[in-house]
C-alpha positions in Angstrom: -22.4 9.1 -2.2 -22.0 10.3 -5.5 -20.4 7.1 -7.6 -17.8 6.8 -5.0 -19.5 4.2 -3.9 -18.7 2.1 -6.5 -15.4 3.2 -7.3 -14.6 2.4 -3.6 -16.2 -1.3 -4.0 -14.9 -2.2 -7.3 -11.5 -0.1 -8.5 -8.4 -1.1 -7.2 -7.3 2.3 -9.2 -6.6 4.6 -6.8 -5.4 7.0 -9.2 -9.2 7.3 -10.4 -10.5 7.0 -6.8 -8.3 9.9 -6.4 -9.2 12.2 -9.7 -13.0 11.6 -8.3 -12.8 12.7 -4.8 -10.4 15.2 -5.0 -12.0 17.4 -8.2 -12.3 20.5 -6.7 -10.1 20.2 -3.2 -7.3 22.4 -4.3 -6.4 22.8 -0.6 -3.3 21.7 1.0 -2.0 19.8 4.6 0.2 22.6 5.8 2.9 25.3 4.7 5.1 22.6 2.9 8.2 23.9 1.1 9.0 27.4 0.0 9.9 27.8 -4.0 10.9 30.8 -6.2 13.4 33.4 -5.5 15.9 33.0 -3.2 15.4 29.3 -2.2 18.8 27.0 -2.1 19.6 24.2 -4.2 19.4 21.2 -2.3 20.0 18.0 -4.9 19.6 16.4 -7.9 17.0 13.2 -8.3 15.7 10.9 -11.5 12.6 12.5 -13.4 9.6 10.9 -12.7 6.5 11.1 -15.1 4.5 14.5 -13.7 7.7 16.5 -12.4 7.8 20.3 -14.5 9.6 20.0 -17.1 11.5 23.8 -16.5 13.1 21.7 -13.1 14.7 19.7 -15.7 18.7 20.5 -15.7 19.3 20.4 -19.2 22.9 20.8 -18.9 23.3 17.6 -16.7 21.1 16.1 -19.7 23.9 16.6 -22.0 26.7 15.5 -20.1 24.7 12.1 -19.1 22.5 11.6 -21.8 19.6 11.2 -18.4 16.8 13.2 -17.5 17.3 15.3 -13.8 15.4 17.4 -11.7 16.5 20.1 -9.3 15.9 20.2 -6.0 15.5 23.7 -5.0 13.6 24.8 -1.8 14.0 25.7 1.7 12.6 22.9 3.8 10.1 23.0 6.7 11.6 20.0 7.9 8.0 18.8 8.7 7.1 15.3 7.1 3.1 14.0 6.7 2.8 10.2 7.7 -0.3 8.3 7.7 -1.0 6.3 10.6 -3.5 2.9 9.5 -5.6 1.0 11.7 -5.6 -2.3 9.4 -6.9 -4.6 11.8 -10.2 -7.0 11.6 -12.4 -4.5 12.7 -11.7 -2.4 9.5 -12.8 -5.0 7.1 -16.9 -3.9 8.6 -19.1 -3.7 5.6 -21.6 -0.6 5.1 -24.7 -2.3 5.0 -25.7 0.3 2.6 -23.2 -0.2 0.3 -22.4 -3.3 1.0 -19.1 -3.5 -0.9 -17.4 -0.7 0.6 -15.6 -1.2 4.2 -13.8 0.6 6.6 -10.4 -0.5 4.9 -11.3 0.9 1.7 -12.6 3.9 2.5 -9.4 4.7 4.7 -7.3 3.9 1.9 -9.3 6.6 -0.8 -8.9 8.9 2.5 -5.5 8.2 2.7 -4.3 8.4 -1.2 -6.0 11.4 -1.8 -4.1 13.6 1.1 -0.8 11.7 0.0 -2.1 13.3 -3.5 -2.4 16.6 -2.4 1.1 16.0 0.1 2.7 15.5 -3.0 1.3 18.1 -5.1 2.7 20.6 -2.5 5.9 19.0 -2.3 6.0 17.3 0.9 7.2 14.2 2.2 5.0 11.9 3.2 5.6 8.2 4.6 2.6 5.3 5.7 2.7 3.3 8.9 0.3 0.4 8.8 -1.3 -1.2 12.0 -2.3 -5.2 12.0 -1.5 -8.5 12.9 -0.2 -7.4 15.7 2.7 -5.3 13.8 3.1 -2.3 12.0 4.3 -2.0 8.7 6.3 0.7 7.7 7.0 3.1 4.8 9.8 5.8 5.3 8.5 9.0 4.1 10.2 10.9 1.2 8.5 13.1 -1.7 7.6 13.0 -6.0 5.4 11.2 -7.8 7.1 8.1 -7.2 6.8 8.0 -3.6 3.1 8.9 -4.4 3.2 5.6 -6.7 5.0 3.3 -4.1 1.9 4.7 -1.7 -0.8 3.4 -3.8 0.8 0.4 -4.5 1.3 -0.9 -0.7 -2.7 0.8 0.2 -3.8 -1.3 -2.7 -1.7 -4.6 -0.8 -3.3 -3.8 2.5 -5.4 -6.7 3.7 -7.0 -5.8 7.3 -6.3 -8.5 9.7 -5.4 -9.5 13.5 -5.2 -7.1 16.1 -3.3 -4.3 16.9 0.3 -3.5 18.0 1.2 -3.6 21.8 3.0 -0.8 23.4 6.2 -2.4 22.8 6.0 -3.0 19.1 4.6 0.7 18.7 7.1 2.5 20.8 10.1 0.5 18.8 9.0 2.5 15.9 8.2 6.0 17.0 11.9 6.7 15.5 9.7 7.7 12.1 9.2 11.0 14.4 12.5 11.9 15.3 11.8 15.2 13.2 8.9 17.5 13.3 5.7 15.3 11.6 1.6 15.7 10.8 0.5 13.0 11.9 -2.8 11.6 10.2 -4.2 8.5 12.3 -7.0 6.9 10.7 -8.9 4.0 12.1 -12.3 3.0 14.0 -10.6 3.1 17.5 -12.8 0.7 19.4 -10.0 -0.1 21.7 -10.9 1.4 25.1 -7.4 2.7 26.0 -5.4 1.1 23.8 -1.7 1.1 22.8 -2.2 3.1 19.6 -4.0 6.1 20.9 -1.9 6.4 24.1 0.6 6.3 21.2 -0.5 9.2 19.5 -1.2 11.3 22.6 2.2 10.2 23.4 3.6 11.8 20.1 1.3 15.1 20.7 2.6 15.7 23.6 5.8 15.7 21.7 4.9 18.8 19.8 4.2 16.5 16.7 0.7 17.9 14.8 -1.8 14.9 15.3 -5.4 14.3 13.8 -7.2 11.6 14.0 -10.3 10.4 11.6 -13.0 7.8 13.5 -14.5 5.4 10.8 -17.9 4.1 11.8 -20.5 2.7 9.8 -23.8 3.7 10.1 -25.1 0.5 11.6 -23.0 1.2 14.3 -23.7 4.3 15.1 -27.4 3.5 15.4 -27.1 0.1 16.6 -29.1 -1.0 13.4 -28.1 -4.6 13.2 -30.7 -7.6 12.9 -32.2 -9.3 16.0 -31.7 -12.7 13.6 -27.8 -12.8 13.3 -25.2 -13.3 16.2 -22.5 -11.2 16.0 -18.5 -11.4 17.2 -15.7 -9.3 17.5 -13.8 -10.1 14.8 -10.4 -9.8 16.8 -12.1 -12.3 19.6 -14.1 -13.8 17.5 -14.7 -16.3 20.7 -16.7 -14.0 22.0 -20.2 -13.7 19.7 -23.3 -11.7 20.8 -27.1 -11.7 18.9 -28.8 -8.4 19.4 -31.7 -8.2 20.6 -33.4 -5.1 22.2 -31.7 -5.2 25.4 -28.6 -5.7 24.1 -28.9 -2.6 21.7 -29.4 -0.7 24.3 -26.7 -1.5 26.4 -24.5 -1.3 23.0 -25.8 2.1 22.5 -25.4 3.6 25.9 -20.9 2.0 26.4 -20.8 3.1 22.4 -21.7 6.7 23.5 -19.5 6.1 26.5 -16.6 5.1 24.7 -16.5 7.5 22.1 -17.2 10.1 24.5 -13.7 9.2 26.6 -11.8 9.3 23.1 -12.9 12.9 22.3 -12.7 13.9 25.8 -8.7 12.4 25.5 -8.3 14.2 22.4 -9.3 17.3 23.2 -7.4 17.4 26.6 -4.1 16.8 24.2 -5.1 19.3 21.4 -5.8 16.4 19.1 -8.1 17.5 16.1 -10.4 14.7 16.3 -13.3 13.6 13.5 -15.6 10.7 13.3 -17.3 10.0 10.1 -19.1 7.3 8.4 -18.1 5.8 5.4 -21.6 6.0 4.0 -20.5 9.3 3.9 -19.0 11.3 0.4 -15.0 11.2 1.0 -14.7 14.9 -0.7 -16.5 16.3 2.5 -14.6 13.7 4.9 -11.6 15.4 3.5 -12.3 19.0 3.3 -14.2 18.4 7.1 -10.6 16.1 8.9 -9.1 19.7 7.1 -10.7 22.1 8.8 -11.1 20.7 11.9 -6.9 21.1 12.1 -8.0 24.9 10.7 -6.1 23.8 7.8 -8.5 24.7 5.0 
């Protein structure tokens, strides 16, 4: 996996996560905003460090002695948000790089479409999934929004379990307006409350993806006949694998994941699984195209 892997296992710079993954993915989410002739002004807002310097009101400057950008577009109205599974199960370790887990692998995923979100000009926002909550950040657009991004993926620690239906419903509000919706988690739960969530929001007329993070271990049931194992959002519950019980693993695995894409496809929902032994550039470009995005 190229160096990724250690960027992934040892950087808490996104930015340079970012730079890495994205070199050569000059593609964007969706149509975003329309600029040049003819588009309306809409408003004024601070410079922040990256913004093009001919958006600078220089007239303004004079008058306040403070640096201004102009705001001129016609709007799709459609927002980006980034939907996080944080939970317990996303701090599983790849056993072949054994630093990198399914958290930090979501967040490169995750900073490098807000990256290209706002390199297009869109607004983007992050809803995060854990300890039984979800954590919200209300979607707006720049390089500063792009910098209060990295800094909360950067905070994430994965832990507890999931939302219920209650605590997700009380915020599907983020989606009053027309959003892309980019959900990105292992989704173990058989049926649970965040993918009956997101069929709930496609069925809205909201565009909703979803990326399945698996390691390879799981996949092929490749875990040592030595160790016990738990679930570590039960962790009462502990199992050792031996032959029988990788095969019965294997065969409600393939069951399981079989139901989720059937689910997704019968609601239109682009779906990808992917493991996070695998390069994040092709992830990417792969989640993209599978929305017929790139």
């Amino acid at each position: 996996m190229l160096d990724i892997a250690t960027l992934l296992a040892h950087s808490k710079d996104l930015e340079l996560i970012v730079r890495h993954v994205l070199a050569g993915l000059g593609h964007g989410l969706q149509a975003g905003r329309e600029r040049g002739a003819g588009v309306e002004f809409s408003e004024y807002r601070a410079y922040a460090p990256g913004d093009e310097w001919r958006r600078v009101d220089w007239k303004l400057l004079a008058r306040n002695d403070r640096y201004y950008v102009r705001e001129a577009e016609r709007d799709s109205h459609v927002a980006v948000w980034f939907w996080l599974d944080a939970s317990a199960s996303m701090n599983e370790l790849s056993q072949r790089f054994p630093h990198v887990s399914k958290l930090a692998y979501a967040r490169a995923v995750i900073a490098c479409l807000a990256a290209v979100a706002q390199r297009q000009g869109d607004a983007f926002g992050l809803l995060i999934a854990h300890h039984g909550r979800i954590d919200y950040t209300p979607a707006s657009r720049g390089p500063r929004q792009l910098q209060r991004l990295m800094s909360r993926l950067n905070l994430i620690e994965a832990g507890g379990e999931l939302p219920d239906s209650d605590t997700i419903r009380s915020h599907l509000h983020f989606a009053r307006a027309p959003s892309v919706v980019f959900a990105i988690g292992d989704f173990i739960d058989a049926a649970s409350a965040t993918t009956e969530a997101l069929m709930r929001l496609r069925r809205m007329q909201h565009d909703v993806r979803a990326l399945c993070l698996r390691t390879e271990a799981e996949v092929k049931a490749d875990f040592s006949g030595d160790i016990s194992y738990c679930d570590p959002e039960a962790p009462a519950h502990w199992v050792a694998f031996d032959r029988n019980a990788k095969d019965a693993y294997l065969q409600r695995s393939q069951a399981h994941f079989d139901q989720l894409r059937a689910s997704c496809r019968s609601t239109d929902i682009p779906y990808l699984e992917a493991c996070i032994e695998d390069d994040p550039a092709k992830t990417i470009r792969a989640f993209l195209r599978r929305a017929g995005r790139v």
